[in-house]
DRENFI-679504 format. One record per atom (N, C-alpha, C): residue in three letters; x, y, z; residue number from 0; atom name. Coordinates in Angstrom, 3 decimals, m for minus. Layout:
residues N
<atom><aa>ALA</aa><px>X</px><py>Y</py><pz>Z</pz><i>NUM</i><at>CA</at></atom>
...
//
This chain:
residues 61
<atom><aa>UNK</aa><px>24.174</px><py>m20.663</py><pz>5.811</pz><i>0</i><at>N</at></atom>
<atom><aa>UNK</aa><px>22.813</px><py>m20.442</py><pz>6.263</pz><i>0</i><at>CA</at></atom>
<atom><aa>UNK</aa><px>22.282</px><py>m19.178</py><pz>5.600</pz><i>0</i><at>C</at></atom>
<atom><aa>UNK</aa><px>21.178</px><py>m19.493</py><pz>5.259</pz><i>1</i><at>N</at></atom>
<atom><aa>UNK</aa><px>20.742</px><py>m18.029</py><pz>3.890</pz><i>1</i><at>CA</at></atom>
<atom><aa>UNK</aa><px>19.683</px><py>m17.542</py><pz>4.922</pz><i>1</i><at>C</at></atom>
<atom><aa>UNK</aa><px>19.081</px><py>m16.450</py><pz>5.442</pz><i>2</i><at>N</at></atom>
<atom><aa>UNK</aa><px>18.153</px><py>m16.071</py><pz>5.662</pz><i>2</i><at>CA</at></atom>
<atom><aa>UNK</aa><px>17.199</px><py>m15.006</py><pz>4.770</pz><i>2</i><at>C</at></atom>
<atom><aa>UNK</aa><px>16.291</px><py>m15.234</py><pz>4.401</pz><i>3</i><at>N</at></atom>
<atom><aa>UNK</aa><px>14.909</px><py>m14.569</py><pz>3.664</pz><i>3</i><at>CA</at></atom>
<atom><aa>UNK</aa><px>14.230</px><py>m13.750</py><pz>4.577</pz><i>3</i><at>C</at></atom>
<atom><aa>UNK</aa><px>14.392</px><py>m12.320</py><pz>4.125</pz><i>4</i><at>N</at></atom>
<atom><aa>UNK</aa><px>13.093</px><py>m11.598</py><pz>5.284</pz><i>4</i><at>CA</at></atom>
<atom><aa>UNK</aa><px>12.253</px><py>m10.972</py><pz>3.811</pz><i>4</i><at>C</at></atom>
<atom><aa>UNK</aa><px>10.819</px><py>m11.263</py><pz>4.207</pz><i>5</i><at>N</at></atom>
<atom><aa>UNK</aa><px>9.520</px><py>m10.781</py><pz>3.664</pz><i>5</i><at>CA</at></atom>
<atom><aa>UNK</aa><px>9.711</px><py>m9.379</py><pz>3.601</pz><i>5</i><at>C</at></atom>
<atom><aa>UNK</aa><px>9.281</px><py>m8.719</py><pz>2.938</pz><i>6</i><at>N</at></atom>
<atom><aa>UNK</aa><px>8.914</px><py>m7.346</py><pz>3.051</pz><i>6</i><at>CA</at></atom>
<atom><aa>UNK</aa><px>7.614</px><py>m7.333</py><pz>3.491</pz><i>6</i><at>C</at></atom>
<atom><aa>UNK</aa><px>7.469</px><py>m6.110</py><pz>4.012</pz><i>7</i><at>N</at></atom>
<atom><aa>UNK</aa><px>6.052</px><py>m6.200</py><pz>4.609</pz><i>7</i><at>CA</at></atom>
<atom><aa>UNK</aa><px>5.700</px><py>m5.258</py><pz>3.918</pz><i>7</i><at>C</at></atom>
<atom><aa>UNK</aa><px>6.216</px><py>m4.299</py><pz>3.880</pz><i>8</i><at>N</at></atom>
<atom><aa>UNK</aa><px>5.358</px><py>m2.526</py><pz>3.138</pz><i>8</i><at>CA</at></atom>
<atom><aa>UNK</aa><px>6.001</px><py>m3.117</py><pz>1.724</pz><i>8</i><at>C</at></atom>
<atom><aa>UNK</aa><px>5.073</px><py>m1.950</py><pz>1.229</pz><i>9</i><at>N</at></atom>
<atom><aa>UNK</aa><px>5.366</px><py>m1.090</py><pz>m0.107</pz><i>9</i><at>CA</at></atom>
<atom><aa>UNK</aa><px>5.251</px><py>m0.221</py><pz>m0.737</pz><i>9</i><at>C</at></atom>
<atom><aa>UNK</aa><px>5.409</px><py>0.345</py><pz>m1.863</pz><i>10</i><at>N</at></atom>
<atom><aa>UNK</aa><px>5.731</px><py>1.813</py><pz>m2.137</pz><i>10</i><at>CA</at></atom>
<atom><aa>UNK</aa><px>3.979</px><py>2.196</py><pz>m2.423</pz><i>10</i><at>C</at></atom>
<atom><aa>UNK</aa><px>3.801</px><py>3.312</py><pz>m2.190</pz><i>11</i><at>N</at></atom>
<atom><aa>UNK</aa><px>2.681</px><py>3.593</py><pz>m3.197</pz><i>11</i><at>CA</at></atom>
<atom><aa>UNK</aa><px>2.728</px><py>3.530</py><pz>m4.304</pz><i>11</i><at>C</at></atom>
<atom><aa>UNK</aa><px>3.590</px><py>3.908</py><pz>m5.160</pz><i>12</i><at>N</at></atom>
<atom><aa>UNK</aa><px>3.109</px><py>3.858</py><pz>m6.501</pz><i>12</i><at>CA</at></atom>
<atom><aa>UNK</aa><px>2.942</px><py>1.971</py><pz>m6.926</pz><i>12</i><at>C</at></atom>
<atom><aa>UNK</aa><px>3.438</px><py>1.489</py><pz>m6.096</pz><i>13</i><at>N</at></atom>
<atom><aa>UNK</aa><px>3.167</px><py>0.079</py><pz>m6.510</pz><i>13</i><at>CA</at></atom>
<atom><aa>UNK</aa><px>1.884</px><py>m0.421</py><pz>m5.962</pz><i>13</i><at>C</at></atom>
<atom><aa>UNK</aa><px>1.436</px><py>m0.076</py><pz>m4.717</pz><i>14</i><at>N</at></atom>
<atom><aa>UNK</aa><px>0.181</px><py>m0.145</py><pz>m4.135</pz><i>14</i><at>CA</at></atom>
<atom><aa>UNK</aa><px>m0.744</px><py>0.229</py><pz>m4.872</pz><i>14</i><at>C</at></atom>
<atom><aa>UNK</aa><px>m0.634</px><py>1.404</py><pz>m5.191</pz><i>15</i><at>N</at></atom>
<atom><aa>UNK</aa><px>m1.656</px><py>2.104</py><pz>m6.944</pz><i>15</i><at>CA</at></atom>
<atom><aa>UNK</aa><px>m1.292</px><py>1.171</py><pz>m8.177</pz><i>15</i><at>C</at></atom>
<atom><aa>UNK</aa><px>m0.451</px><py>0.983</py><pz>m8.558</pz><i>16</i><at>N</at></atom>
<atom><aa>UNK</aa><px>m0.170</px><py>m0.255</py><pz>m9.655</pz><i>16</i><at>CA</at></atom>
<atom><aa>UNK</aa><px>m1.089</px><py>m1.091</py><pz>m9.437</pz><i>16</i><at>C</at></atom>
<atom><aa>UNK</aa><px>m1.278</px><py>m2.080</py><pz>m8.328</pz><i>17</i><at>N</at></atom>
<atom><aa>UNK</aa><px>m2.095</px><py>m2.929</py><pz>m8.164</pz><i>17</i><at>CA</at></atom>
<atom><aa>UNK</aa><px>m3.449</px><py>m2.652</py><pz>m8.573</pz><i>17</i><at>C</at></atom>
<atom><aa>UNK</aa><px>m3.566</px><py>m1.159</py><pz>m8.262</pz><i>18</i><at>N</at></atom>
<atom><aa>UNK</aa><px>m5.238</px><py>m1.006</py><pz>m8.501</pz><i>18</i><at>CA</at></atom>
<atom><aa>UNK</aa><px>m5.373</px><py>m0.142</py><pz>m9.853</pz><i>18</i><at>C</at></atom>
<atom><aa>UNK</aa><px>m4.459</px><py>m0.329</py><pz>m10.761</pz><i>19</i><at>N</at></atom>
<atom><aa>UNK</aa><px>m4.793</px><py>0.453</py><pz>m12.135</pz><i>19</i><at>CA</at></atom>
<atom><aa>UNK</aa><px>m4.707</px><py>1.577</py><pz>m12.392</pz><i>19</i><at>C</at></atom>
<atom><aa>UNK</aa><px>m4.022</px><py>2.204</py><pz>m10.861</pz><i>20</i><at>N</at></atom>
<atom><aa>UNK</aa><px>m3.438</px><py>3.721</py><pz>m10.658</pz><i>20</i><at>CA</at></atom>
<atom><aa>UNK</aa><px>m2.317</px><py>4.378</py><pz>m11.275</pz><i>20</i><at>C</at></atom>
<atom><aa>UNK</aa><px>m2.037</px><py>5.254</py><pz>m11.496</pz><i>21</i><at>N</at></atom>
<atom><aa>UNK</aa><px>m0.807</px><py>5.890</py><pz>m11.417</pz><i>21</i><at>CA</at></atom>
<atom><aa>UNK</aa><px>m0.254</px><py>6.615</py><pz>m10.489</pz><i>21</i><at>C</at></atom>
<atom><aa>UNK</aa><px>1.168</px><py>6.638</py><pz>m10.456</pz><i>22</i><at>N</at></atom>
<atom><aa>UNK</aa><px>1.556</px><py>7.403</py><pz>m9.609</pz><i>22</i><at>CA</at></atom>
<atom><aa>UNK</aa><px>0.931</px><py>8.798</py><pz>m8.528</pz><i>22</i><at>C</at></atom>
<atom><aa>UNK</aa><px>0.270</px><py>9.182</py><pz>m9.590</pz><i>23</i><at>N</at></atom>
<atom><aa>UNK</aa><px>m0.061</px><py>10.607</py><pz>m9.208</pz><i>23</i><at>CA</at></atom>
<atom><aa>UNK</aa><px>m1.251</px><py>10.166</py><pz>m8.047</pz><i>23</i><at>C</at></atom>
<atom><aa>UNK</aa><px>m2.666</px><py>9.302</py><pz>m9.014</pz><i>24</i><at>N</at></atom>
<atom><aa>UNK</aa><px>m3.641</px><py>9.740</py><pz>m8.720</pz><i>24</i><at>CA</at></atom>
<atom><aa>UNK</aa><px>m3.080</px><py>8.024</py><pz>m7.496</pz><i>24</i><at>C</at></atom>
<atom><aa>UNK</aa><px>m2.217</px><py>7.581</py><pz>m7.252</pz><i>25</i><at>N</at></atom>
<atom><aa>UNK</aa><px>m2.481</px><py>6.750</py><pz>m6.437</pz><i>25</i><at>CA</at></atom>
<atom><aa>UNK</aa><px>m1.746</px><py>7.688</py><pz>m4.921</pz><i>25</i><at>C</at></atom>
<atom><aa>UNK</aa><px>m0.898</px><py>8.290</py><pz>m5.080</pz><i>26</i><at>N</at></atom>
<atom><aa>UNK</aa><px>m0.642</px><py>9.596</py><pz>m3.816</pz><i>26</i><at>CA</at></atom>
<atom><aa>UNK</aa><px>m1.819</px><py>10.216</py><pz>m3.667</pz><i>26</i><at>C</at></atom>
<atom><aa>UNK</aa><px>m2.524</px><py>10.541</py><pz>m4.128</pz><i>27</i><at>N</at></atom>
<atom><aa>UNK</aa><px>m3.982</px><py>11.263</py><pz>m4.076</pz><i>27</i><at>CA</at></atom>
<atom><aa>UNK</aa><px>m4.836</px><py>10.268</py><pz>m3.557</pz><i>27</i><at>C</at></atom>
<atom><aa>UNK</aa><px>m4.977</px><py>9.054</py><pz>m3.490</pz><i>28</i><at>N</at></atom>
<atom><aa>UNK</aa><px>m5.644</px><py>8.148</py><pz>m2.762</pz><i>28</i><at>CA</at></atom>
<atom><aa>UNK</aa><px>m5.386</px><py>7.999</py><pz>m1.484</pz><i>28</i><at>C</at></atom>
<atom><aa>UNK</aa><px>m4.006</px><py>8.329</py><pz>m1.402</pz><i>29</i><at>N</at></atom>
<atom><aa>UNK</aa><px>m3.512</px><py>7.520</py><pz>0.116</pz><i>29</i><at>CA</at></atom>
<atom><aa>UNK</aa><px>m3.652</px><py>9.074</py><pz>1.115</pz><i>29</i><at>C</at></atom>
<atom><aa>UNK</aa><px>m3.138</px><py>10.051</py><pz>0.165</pz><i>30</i><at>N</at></atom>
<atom><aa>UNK</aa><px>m3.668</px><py>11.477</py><pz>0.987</pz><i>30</i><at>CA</at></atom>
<atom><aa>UNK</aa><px>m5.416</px><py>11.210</py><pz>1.544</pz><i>30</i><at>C</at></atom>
<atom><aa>UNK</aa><px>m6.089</px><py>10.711</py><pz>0.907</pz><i>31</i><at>N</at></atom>
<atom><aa>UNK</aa><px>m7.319</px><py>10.983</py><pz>1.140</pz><i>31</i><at>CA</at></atom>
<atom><aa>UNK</aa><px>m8.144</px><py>9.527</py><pz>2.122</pz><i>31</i><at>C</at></atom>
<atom><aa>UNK</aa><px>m7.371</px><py>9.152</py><pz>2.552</pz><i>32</i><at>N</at></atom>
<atom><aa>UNK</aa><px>m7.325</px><py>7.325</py><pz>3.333</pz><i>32</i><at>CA</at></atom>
<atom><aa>UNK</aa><px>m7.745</px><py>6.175</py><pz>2.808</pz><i>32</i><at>C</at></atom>
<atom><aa>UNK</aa><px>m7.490</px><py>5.869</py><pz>1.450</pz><i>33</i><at>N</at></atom>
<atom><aa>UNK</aa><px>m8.280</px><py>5.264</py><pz>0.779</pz><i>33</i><at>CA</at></atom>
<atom><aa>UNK</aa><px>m7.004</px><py>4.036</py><pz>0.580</pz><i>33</i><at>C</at></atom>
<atom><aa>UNK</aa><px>m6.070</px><py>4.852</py><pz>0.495</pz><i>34</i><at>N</at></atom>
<atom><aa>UNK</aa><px>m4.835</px><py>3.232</py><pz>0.480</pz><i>34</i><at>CA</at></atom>
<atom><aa>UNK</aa><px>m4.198</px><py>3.715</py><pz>1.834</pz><i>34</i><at>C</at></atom>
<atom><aa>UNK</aa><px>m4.385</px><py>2.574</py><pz>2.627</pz><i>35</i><at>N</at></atom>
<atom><aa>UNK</aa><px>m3.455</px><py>2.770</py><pz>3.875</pz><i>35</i><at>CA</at></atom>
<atom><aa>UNK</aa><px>m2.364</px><py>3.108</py><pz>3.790</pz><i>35</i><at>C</at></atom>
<atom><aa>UNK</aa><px>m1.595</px><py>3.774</py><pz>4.875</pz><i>36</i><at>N</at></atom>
<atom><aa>UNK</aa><px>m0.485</px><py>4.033</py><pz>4.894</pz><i>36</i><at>CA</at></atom>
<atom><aa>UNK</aa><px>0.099</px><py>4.141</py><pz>5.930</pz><i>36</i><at>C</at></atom>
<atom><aa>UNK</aa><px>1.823</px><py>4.154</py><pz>6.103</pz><i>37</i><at>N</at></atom>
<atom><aa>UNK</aa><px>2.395</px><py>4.460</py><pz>7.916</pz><i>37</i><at>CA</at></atom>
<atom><aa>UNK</aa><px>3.703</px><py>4.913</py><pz>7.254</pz><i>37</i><at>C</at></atom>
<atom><aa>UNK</aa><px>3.852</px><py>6.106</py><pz>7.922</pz><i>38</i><at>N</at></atom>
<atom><aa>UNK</aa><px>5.235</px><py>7.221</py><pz>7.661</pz><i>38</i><at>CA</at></atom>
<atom><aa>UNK</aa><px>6.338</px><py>6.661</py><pz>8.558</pz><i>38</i><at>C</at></atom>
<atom><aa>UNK</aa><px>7.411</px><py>6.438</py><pz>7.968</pz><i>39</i><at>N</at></atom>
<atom><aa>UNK</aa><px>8.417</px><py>6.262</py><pz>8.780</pz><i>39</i><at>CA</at></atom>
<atom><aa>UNK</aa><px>9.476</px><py>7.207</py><pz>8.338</pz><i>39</i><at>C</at></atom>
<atom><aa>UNK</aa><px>9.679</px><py>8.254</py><pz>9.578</pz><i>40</i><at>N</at></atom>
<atom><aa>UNK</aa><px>10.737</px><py>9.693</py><pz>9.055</pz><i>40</i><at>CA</at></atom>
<atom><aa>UNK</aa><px>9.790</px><py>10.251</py><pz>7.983</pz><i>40</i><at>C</at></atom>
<atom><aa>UNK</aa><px>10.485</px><py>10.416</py><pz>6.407</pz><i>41</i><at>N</at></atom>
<atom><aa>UNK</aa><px>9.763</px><py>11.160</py><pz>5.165</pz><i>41</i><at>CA</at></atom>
<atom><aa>UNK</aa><px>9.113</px><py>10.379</py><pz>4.120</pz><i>41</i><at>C</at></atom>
<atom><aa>UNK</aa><px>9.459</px><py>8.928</py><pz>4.553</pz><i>42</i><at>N</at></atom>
<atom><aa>UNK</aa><px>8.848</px><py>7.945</py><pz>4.104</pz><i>42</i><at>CA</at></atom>
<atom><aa>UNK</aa><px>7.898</px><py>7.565</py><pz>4.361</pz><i>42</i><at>C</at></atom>
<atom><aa>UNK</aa><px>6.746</px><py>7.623</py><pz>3.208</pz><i>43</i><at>N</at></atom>
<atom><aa>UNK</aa><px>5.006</px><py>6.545</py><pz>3.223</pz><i>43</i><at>CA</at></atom>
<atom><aa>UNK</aa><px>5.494</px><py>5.241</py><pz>2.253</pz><i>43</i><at>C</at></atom>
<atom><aa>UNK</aa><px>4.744</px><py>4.551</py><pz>3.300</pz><i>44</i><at>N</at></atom>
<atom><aa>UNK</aa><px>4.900</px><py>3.127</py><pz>2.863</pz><i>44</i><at>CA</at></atom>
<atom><aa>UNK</aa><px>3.421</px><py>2.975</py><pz>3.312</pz><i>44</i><at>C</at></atom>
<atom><aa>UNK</aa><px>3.394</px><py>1.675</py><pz>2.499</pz><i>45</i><at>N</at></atom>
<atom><aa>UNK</aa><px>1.849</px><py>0.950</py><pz>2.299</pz><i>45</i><at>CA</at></atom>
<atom><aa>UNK</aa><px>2.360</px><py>m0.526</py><pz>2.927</pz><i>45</i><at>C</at></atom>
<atom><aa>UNK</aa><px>1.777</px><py>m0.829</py><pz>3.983</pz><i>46</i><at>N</at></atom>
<atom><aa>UNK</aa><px>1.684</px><py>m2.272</py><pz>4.865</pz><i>46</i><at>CA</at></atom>
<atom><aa>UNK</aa><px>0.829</px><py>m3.096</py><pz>3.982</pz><i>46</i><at>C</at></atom>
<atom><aa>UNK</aa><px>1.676</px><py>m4.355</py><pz>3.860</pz><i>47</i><at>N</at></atom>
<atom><aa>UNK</aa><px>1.097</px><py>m5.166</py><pz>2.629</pz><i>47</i><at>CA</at></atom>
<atom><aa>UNK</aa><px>m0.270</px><py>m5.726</py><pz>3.547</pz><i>47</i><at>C</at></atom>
<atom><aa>UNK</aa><px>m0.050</px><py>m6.141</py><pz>4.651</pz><i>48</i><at>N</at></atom>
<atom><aa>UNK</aa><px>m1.330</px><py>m6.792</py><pz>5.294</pz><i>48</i><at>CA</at></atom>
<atom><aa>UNK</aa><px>m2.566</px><py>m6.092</py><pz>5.738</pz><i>48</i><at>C</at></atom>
<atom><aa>UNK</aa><px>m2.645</px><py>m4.478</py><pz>6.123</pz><i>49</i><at>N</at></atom>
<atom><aa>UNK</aa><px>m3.484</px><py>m3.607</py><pz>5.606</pz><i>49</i><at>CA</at></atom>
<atom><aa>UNK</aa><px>m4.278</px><py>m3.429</py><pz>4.298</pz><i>49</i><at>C</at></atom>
<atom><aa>UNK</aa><px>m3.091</px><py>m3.754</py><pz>3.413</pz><i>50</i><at>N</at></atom>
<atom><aa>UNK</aa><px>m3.642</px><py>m3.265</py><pz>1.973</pz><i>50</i><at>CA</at></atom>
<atom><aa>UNK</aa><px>m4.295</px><py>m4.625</py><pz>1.536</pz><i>50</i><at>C</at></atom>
<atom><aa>UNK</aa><px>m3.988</px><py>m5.869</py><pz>1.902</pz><i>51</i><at>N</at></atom>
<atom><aa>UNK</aa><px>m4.664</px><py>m7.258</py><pz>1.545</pz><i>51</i><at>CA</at></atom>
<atom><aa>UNK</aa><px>m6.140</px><py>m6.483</py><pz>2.234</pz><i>51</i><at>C</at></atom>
<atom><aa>UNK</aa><px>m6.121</px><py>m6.886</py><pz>3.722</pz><i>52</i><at>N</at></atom>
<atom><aa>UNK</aa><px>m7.239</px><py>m6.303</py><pz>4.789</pz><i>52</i><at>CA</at></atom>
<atom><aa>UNK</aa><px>m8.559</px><py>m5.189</py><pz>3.655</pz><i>52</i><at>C</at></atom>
<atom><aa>UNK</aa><px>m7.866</px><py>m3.981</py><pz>3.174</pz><i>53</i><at>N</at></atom>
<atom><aa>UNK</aa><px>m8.853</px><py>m3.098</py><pz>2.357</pz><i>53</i><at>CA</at></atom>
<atom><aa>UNK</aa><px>m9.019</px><py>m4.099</py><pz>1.382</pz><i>53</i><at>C</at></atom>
<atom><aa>UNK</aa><px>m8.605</px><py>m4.946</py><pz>1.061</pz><i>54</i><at>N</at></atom>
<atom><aa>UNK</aa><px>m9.229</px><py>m5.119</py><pz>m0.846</pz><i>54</i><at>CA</at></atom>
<atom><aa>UNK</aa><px>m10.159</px><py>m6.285</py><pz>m0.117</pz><i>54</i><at>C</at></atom>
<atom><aa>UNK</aa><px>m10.078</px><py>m7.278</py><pz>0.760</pz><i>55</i><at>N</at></atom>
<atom><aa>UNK</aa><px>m10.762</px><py>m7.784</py><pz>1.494</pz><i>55</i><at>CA</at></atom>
<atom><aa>UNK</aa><px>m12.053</px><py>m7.196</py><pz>1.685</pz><i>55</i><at>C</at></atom>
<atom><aa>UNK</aa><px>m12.086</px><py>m6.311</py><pz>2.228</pz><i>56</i><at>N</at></atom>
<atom><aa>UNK</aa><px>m13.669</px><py>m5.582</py><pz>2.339</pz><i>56</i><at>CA</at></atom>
<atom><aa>UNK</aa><px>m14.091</px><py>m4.912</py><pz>1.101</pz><i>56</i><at>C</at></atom>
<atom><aa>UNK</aa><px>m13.458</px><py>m4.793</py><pz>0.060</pz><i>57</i><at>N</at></atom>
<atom><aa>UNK</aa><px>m14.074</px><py>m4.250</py><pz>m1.019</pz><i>57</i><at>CA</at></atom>
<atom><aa>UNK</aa><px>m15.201</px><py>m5.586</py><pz>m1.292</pz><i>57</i><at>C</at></atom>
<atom><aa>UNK</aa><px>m13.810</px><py>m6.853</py><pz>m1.600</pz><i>58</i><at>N</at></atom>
<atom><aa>UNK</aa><px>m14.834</px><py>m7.615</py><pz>m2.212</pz><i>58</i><at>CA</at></atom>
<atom><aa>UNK</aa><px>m15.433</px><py>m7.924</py><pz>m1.366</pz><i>58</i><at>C</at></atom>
<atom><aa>UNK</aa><px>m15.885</px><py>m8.279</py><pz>0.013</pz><i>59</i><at>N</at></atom>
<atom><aa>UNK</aa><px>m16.664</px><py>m8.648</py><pz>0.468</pz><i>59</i><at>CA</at></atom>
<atom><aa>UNK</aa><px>m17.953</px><py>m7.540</py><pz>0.884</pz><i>59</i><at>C</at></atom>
<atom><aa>UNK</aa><px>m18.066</px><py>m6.466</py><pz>m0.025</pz><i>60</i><at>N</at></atom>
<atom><aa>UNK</aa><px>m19.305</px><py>m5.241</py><pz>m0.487</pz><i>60</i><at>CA</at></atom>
<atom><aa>UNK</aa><px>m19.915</px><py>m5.706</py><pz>m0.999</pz><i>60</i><at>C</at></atom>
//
């Protein structure tokens, strides 16, 4: 029996990947609330269904 679990988060710099960011200036986004985020301990992670949710309202601007 194989079980598959989804990831739900992801890193910022991959969250910035998506949007043509780099590393740097995509930490500088999420400092400033522009890519969601949720700290767990020293870890920021980006919730994939948040981050669908924001690009959602972009395009629908």
């Amino acid at each position: 029996m194989s079980t598959t679990h989804e990831v739900l988060v992801m890193t910022v710099p991959e969250a910035g990947a998506k949007l043509g960011l780099g590393r740097n200036a995509a930490y500088e986004a999420a400092a400033r609330g522009e890519i969601p985020t949720i700290r767990i301990g020293k870890l920021l992670k980006v919730p994939k269904v948040a981050f669908e949710r924001m690009l959602a309202k972009v395009e629908a601007a």
